[in-house]
C-alpha positions in Angstrom: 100.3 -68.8 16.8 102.1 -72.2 18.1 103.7 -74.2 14.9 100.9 -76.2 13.2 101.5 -80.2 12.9 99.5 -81.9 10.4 98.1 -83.9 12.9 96.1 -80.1 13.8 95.4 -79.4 10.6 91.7 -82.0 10.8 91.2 -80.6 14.1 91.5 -77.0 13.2 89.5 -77.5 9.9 86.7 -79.6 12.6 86.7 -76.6 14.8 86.0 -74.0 11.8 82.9 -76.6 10.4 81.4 -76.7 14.0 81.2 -72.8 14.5 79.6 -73.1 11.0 77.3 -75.6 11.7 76.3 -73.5 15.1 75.9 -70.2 12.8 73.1 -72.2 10.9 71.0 -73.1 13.4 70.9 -69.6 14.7 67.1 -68.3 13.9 67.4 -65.1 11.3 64.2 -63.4 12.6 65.5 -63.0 16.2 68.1 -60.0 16.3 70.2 -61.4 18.5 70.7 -65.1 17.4 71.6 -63.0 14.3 74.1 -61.3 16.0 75.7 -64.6 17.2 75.3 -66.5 13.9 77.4 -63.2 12.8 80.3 -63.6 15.1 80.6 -67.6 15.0 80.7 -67.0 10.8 83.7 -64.3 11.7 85.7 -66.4 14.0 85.7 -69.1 11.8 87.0 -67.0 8.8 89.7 -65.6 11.0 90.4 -69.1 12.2 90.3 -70.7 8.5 92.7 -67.7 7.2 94.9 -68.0 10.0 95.2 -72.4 9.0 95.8 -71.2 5.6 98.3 -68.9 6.0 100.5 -71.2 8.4 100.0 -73.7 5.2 101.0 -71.6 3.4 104.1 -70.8 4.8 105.2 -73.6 5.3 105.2 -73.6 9.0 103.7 -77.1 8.9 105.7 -79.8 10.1 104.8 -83.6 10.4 104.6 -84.9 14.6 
């Protein structure tokens, strides 16, 4: 992963709310909105873990 700014950090955390929001609006009773609510929930825990750990590590630089 490219070295985070801070000026990403809003965008990235943005990014993760709107494949959230998009997983809630899926319809349960259809199987295969389901499926997609499923894999929108799961990139945006890889993406929120991957923002955390480059937090963490300092790897976060001011632009």
């Amino acid at each position: 992963m490219h070295k985070l700014t801070m000026l990403d950090a809003p965008n990235k955390i943005r990014n993760i709310a709107t494949l959230l929001a998009a997983s809630l609006l899926m319809r349960d009773n259809i199987e295969e909105e389901q499926q997609t609510a499923i894999v929108l929930i799961d990139i945006a825990l890889v993406r929120s873990r991957e923002l955390a750990q480059d937090l963490k590590s300092g790897e976060a630089r001011h632009a």
